[in-house]
C-alpha positions in Angstrom: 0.0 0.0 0.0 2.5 2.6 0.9 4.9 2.0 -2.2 1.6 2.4 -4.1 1.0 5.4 -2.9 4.8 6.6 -3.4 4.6 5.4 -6.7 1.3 7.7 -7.3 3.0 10.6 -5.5 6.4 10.4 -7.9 3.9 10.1 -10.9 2.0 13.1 -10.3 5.0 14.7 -9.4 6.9 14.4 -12.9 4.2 14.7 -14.6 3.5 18.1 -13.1 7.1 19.1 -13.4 7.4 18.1 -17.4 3.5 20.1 -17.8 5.4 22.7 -16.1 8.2 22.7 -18.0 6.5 22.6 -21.4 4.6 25.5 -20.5 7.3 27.5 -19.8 10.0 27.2 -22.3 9.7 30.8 -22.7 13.1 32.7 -22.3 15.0 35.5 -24.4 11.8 37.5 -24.5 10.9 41.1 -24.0 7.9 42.6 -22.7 6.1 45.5 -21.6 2.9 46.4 -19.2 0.8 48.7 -16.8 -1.0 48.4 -13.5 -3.4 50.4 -11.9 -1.2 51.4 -8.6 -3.2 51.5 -5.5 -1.9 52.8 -2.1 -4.4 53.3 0.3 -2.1 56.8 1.9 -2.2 58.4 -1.5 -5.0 59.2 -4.2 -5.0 60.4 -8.0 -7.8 59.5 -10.6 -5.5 57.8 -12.5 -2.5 55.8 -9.9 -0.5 53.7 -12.7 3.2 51.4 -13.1 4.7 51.3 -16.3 7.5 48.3 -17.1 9.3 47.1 -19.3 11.5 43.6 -18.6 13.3 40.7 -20.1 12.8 37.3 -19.6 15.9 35.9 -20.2 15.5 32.3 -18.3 12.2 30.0 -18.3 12.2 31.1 -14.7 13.6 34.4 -14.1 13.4 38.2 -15.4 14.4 41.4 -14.9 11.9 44.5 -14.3 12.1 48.2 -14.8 9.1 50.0 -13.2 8.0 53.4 -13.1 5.2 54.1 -10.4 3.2 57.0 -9.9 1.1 56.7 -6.4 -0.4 60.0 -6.7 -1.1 62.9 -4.4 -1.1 62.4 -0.7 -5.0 62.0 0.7 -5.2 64.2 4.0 -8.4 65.8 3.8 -6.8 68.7 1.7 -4.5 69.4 4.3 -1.7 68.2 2.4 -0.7 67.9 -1.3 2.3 65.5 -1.5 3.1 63.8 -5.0 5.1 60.3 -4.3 6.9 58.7 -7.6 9.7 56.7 -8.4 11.4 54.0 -10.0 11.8 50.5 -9.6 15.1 47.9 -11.1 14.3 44.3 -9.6 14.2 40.2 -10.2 11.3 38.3 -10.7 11.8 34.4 -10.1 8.1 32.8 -11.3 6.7 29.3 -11.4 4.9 28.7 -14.3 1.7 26.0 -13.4 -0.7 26.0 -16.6 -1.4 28.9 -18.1 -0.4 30.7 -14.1 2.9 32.2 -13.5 3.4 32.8 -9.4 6.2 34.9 -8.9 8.7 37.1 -5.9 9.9 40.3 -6.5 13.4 41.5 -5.0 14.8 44.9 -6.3 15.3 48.9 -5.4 12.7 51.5 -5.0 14.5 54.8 -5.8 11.1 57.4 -5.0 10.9 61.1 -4.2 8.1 63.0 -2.3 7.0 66.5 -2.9 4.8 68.7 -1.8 3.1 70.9 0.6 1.4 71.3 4.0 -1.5 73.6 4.2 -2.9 74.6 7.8 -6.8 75.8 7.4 -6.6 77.9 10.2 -3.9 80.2 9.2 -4.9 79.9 5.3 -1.5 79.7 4.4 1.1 76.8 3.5 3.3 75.8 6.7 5.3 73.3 5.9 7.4 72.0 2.4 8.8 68.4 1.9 11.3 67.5 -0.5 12.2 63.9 0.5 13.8 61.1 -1.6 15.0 57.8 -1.0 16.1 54.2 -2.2 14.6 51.4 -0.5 14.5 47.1 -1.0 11.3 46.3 -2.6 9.8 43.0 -2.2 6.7 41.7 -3.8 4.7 38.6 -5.0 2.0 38.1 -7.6 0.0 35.9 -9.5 -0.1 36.1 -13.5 -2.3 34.5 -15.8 -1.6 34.0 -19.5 -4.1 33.8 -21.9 -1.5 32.9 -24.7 2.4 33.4 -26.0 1.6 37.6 -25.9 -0.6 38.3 -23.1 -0.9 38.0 -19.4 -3.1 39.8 -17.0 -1.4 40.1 -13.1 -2.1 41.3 -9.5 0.9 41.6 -7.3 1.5 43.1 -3.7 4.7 45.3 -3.4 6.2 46.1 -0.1 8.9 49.0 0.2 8.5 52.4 2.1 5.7 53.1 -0.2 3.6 49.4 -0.2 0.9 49.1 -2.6 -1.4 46.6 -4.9 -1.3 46.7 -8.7 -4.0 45.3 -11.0 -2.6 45.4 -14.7 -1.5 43.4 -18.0 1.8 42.7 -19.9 2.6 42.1 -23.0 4.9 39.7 -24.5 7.3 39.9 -27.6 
């Protein structure tokens, strides 16, 4: 009974891995995309990531992003812009037509802006900050053939948010 059932488990195991590996025998590729960027400190009607990235293992990639998290939501109190941009790995695991995937890079951001006290009428305060900070993320990817993928992902850094958004495959 039990070498049946190890016999089973190797089984569905290669045959997993060899799916897996037919799936994703994609490498030397290029591609490019946008996400809807959505930090719940900051609001803009239109919060967006651009990249652009090269595959260049079945397995591994590197990403350029440029992320705009918008103005600063403070009950008009303050009007702080927060962008940057983004160099990082992406490892993935390709099951099916779903790539998984973990995000290790650099966040280079600035923040500008204003503080605005009511009572006075008058601005008080300026901020001119910038940084560079590890980013780490994770995400889900689905592809509906060799050129598109749609993709949610969670990005953690000093400035955390969730990105809804496509990319594009050459």
């Amino acid at each position: 009974m039990n070498k049946r059932i190890g016999l089973t488990s190797l089984i569905i195991a290669c045959s997993l891995a060899s799916g897996t590996a037919i799936a994703n025998e994609k490498k030397d590729t290029f591609f490019v995309g946008a996400s809807i960027a959505v930090n719940s400190d900051y609001k803009v009607d239109n919060p967006a990531k651009f990249n652009v990235g090269y595959q260049f293992h079945p397995n591994f990639a590197v990403e350029l992003n440029q992320i705009d998290l918008g103005k600063s939501d403070n009950d008009d109190f303050e009007n702080i812009d927060v962008d940057g941009y983004a160099a990082m790995l992406v490892a993935k695991y390709p099951l099916g037509n779903f790539n998984f995937y973990g995000k290790l890079g650099a966040f280079s951001w600035s923040e500008e802006g204003s503080y605005y006290d009511p009572f006075e009428k008058r601005i008080t305060g300026l901020v001119d900050n910038s940084g560079t900070d590890i980013l780490l993320g994770a995400g889900v990817s689905y592809h509906f053939n060799d050129y598109l993928a749609i993709k949610t992902e969670v990005i953690k850094s000093e400035f955390s948010h969730f990105g809804l958004g496509f990319d594009i495959y050459f």
